[in-house]
C-alpha positions in Angstrom: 0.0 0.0 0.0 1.4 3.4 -0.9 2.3 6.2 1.9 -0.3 8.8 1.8 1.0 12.0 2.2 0.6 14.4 5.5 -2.2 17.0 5.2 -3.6 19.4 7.8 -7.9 20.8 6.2 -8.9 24.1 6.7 -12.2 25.0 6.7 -14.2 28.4 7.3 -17.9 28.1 7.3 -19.3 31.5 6.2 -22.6 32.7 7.4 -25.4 30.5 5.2 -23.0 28.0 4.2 -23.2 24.0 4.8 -20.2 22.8 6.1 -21.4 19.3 5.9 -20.8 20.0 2.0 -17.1 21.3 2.6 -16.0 18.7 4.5 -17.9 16.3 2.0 -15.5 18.0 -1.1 -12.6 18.0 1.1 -12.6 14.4 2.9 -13.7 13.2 -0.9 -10.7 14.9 -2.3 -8.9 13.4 0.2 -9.4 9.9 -0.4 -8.9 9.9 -3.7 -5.8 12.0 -4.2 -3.8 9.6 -1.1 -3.9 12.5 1.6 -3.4 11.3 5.6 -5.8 14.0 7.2 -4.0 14.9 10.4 -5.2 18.0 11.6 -8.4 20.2 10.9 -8.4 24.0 11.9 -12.2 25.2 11.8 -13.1 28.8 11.8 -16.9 29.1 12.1 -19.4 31.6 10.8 -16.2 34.1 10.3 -15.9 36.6 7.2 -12.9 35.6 4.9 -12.5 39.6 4.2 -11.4 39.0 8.2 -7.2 38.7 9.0 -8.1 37.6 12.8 -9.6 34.1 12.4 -8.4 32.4 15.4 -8.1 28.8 13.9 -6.7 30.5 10.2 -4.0 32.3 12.5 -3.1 28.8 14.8 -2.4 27.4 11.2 -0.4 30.4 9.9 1.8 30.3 13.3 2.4 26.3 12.6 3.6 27.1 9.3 5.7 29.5 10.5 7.2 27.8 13.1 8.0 24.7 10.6 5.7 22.0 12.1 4.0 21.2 8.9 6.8 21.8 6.6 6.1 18.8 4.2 2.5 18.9 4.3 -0.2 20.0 2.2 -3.0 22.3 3.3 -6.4 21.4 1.8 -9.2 23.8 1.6 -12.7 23.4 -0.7 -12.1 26.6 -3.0 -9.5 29.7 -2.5 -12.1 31.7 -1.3 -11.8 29.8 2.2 -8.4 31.6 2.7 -9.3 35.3 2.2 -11.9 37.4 0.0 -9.7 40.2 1.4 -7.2 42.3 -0.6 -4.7 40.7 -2.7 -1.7 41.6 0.0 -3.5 38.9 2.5 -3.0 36.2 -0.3 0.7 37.2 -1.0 1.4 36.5 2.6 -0.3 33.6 2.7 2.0 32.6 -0.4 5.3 33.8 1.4 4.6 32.2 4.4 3.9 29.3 2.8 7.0 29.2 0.8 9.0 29.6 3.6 7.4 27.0 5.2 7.5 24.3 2.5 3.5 23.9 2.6 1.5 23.5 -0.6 -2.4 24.5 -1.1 -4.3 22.5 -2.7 -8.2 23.7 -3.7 -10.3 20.4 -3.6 -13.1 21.8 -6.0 -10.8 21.8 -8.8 -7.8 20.1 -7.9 -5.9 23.1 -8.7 -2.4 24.4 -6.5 -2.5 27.6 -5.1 0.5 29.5 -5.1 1.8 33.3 -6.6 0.9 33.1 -10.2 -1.7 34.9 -12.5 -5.0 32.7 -11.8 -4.7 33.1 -8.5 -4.6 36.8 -8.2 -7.4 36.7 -10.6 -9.7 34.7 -8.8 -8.7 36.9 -5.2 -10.1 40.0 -7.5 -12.8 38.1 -8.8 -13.7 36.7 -4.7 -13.0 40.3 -3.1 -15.8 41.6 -5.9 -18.2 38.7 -4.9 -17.7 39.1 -1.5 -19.2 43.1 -1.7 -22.1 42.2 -3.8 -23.5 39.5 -1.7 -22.9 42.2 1.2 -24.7 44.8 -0.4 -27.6 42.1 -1.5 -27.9 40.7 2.1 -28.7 44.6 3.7 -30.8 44.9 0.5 -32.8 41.9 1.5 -32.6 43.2 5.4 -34.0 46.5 4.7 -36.4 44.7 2.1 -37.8 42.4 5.2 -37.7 45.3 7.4 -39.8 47.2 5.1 -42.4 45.1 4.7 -42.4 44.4 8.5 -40.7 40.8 8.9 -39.5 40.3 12.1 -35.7 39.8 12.7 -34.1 36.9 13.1 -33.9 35.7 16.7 -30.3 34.4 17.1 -29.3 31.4 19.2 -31.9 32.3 21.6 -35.4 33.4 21.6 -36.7 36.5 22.5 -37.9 36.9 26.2 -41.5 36.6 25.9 -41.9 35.1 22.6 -41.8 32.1 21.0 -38.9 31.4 18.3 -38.9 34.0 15.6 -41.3 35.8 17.4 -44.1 34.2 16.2 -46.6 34.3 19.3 -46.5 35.3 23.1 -45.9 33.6 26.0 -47.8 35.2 28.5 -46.0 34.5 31.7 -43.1 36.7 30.7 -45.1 39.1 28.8 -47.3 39.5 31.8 -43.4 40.5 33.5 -42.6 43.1 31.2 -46.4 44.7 31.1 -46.1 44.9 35.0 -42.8 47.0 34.4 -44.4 49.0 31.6 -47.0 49.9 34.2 -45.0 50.3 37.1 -42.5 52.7 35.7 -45.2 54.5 34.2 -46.8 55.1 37.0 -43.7 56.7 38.2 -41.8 54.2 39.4 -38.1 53.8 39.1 -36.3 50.9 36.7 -33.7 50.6 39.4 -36.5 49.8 42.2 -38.8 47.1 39.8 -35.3 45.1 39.1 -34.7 45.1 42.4 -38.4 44.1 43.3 -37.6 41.2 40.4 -34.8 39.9 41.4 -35.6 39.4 44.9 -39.2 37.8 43.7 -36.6 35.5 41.4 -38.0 36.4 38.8 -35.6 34.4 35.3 -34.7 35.2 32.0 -35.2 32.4 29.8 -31.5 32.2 29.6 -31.5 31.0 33.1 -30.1 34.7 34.2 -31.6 37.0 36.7 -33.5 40.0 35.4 -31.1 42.6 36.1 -32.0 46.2 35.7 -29.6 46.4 32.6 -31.6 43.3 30.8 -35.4 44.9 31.7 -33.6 48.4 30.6 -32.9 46.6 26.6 -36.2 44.8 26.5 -38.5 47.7 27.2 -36.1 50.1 24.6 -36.8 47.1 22.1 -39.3 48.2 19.6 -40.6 44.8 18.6 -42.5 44.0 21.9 -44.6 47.1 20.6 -44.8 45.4 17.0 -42.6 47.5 15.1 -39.9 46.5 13.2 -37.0 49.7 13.0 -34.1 48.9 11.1 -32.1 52.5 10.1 -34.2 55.1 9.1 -37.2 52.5 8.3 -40.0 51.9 10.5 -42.8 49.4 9.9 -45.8 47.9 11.4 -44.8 44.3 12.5 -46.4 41.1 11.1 -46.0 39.4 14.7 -48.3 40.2 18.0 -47.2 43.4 19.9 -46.4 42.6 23.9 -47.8 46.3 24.4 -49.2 49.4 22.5 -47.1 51.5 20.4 -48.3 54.4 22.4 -47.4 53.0 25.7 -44.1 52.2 23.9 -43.5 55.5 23.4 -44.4 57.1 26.6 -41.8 54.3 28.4 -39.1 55.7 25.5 -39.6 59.2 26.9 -39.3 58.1 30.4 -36.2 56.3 30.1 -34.5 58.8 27.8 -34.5 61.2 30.7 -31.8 58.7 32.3 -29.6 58.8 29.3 -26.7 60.3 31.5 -26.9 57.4 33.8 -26.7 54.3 31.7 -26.9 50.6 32.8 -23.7 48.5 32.6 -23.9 44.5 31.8 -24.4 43.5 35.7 -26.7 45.9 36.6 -25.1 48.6 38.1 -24.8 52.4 37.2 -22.0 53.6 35.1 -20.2 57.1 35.1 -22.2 60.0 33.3 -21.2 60.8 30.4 -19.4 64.0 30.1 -18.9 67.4 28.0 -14.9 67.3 28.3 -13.6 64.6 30.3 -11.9 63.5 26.8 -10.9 67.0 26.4 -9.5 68.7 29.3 -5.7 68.2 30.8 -4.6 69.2 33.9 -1.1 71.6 33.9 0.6 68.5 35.1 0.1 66.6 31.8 -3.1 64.2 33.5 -6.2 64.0 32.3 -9.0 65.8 33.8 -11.7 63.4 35.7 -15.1 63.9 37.2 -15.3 64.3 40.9 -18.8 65.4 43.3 -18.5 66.6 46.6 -21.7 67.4 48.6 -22.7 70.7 48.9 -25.2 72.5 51.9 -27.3 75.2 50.9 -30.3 77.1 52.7 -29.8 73.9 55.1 -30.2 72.0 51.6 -27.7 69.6 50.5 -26.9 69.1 46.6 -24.3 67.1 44.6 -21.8 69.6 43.2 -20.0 68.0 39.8 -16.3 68.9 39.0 -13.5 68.4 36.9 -10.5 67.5 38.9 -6.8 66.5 38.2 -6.9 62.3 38.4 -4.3 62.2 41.5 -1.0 61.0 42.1 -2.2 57.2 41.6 -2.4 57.8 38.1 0.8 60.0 37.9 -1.1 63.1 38.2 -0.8 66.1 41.0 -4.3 66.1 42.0 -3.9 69.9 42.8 -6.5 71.5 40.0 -10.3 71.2 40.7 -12.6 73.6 38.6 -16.8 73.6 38.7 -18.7 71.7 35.8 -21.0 73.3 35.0 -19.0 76.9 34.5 -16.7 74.9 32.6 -19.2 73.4 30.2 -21.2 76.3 29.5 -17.9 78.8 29.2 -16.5 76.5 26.4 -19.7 75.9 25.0 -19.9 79.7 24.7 -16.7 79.9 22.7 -17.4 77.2 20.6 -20.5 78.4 19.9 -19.0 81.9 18.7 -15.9 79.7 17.0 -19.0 78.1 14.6 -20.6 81.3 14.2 -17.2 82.5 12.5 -16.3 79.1 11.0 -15.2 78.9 7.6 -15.2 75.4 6.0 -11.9 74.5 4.9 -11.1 73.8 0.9 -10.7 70.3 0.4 -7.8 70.4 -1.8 -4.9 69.1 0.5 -2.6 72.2 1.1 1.0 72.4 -0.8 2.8 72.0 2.9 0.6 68.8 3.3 3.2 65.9 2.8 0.4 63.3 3.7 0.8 61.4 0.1 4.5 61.9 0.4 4.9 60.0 4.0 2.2 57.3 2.1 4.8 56.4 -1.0 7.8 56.3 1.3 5.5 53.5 3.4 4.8 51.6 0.0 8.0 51.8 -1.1 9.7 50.8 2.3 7.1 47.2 1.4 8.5 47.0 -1.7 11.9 47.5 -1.2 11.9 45.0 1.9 10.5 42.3 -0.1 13.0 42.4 -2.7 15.5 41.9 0.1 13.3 39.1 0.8 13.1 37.6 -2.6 16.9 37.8 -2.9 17.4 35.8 0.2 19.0 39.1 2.2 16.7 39.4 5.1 14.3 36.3 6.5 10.5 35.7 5.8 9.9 37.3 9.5 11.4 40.3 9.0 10.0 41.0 6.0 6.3 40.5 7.5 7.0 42.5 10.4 8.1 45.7 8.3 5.7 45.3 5.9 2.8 45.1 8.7 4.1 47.9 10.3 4.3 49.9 6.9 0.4 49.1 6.3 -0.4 50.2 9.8 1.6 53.5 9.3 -0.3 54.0 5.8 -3.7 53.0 7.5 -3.0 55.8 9.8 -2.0 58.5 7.6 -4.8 57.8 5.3 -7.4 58.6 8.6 -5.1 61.9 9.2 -6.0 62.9 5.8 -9.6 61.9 6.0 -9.8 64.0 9.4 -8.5 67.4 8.0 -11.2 67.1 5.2 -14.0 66.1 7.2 -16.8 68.7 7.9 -17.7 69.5 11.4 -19.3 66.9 13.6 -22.0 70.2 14.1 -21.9 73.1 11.5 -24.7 74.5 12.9 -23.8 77.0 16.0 -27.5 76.7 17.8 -27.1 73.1 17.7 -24.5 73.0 19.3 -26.5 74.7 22.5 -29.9 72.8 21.8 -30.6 70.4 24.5 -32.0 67.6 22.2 -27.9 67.5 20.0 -26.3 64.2 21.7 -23.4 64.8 24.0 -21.0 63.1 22.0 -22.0 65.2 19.2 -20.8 68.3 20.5 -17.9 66.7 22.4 -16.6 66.1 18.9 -17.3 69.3 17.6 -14.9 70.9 20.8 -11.9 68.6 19.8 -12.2 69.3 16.0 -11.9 72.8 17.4 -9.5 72.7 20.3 -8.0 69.0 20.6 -6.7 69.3 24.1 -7.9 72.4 26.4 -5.6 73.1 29.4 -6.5 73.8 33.1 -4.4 75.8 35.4 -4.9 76.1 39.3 -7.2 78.5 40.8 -5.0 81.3 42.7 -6.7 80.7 45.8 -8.6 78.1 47.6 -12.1 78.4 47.1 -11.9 81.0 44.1 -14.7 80.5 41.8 -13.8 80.2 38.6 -12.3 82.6 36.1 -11.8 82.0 32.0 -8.2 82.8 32.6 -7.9 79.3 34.2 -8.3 77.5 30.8 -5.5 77.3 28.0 -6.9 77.0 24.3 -4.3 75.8 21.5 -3.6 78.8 19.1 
């Protein structure tokens, strides 16, 4: 009986596919070309336009390391490698060759390696892999549209059947109670709590936790609506409550938007104007901080921006008010917009943007020479041409950035109450990217403008 030759299988099993047919091709392939299976590396319901597979980079690590040097790697089509840019399959191909692996495509028998067909068919595969995205959120919105429900996932949705196709009543009757509850002024903190020490379940066998009732009641389905983008339907499944009531609870929980739920149920920080924004003197970022105020014989939360402390290499010295901060630089940015002037999105003649970019491609090419001429090893020349790419990806956002419009071009939006925080946060740092914070003169000053340091 003849030797059968080592081979390690590959498989990735996109999203729709049948990876009993895969393995069917591949084990078939097998058998009859004298292959000794040894090894399978699976990567499952994972994008080949996607570099970190875990199993496709345990496989690209044994071939570098030479444990499979000798073997063949078998795989149903090329497209099971990458439908990413052509540079992923020329890696693929040098690390390969380094490694003395071939690649085999079982469909049509065919070797993979660097030639003309190959690069082809990557083209070919990288075009295929766009259309059938652009046909599957064609077919979403499509579904949405006409009021389909979405698909359920791995598990079903709490108080409905699979699919959502009807009610179950017991937990339907759970989520009516907390529609009622919090509308009748009632806090969501208070009814988890009230759940969780009745013992009140998910279906998942989890507690219902004040983050888990927080999703479920934002979820427009249980008020038969399907929402997906900017379209909004009427659903073709049975609505847990009305959409009215649905609405009113919306309103009601919006108002806690600056206290948000985190996975186990507890509160998380607000979110802030400037915490991204403002630096302490000391070169530390500015945190929030409360201390508790008395008033009148009234005691109130008083909100600051303070230096983080010496624990996190700051001085800990600089504490200014909130609120004055926030509505000074609001203020100024607000006159900054007034007086904006877009910028021309021709790239300036000082901009040496495309410059640094062909200095990065030609470092690539010019180390893979070296590589193809046997002067520097397979691992060096994968390490400077991974850095290059990251350098280029990073330039190429830099030049995206200084051509962008304004996150908010309009100046009154940027003081209307309804404009999202992070919207106007992003405004500020287009504006003034870092805003610096010096010490009060005295203890207890209030503050004063002169206290904050805008760029030029």
């Amino acid at each position: 009986m003849p030797e059968l030759n080592p081979a390690v299988v590959y498989y990735r099993k996109s999203i729709g596919d049948d990876h009993d047919v895969e393995k069917y091709v591949v084990t078939t392939y097998a058998e009859r070309h004298g292959f000794d299976i040894k090894l399978e590396y699976v990567d499952d319901d994972i994008s080949g336009q996607k570099k970190d597979r875990p199993d496709f980079t345990k496989l690209m690590n044994a071939i570098m390391s030479d444990e499979l040097r000798g073997f063949t790697v078998l795989v149903r089509d090329q497209e099971r490698l990458s439908r990413g840019s052509l540079a992923d399959l020329e890696e693929w191909h040098l690390q390969t060759d380094a490694g003395g692996v071939k690649t085999i495509s079982c469909e049509d028998g065919r070797e993979i390696k660097d030639d003309e067909i190959t690069g082809i068919r990557a083209v070919i595969a990288r075009g295929a892999a766009k259309r059938t995205g652009a046909l599957l959120k064609n077919r979403k919105r499509a579904d949405a549209a006409a009021g389909k429900p979405p698909t359920s996932g791995r598990y079903r949705p709490y108080g409905y059947t699979k699919n959502w196709e009807s009610i179950i009543e017991e937990e339907a009757d759970i989520l009516r109670e907390a529609a009622r509850r919090l509308l009748a002024g009632e806090t969501l903190h208070a009814i988890a709590k009230d759940f969780t020490g009745r013992r009140v379940m998910m279906h998942t066998g989890n507690s219902l936790t004040l983050a888990a009732l927080s999703r479920m009641l934002r979820k427009p389905e249980r008020a038969g609506l399907r929402v997906l983008g900017d379209i909004t339907a009427k659903g073709t499944w049975p609505a847990i409550f009305p959409e009215d009531t649905f609405n009113k609870i919306q309103r009601l929980l919006d108002k806690n938007d600056a206290w948000y739920p985190t996975n186990d149920g507890r509160r998380a920080a607000r979110k802030h104007l400037l915490t991204t924004i403002l630096y302490c003197q000391c070169g530390q970022k500015m945190v929030v901080g409360s201390q508790l105020k008395k008033l009148r014989k009234r005691t109130y939360r008083y909100y600051t921006y303070r230096c983080a402390g010496r624990a996190h290499g700051g001085c800990g010295k600089v504490v200014t008010s909130m609120d004055a901060v926030n509505d000074y630089v609001l203020g100024k940015a607000y006159l900054a917009l007034k007086e904006y002037v877009p910028q021309v999105t021709e790239a300036p003649a000082s901009d040496k943007t495309e410059e640094l970019i062909a200095q990065c491609e030609a470092k690539i090419l010019e180390t893979r020479q070296a590589y193809n001429d046997n002067l520097v090893p397979l691992a060096d020349w994968i390490a400077v041409s991974n850095a290059q790419r990251e350098k280029i990806k990073e330039l190429r956002k830099v030049q995206a950035s200084k051509d962008a419009p304004l996150p908010l071009s309009d100046a009154d939006a940027l003081l209307a109450d309804e404009t999202p925080i992070a919207k106007k946060t992003a405004t500020i740092r287009r504006l003034w990217p870092v805003i610096e914070v010096l010490p009060a003169k005295r203890k207890g000053a209030v503050f004063h403008p002169d206290r904050l340091k805008f760029p030029e």
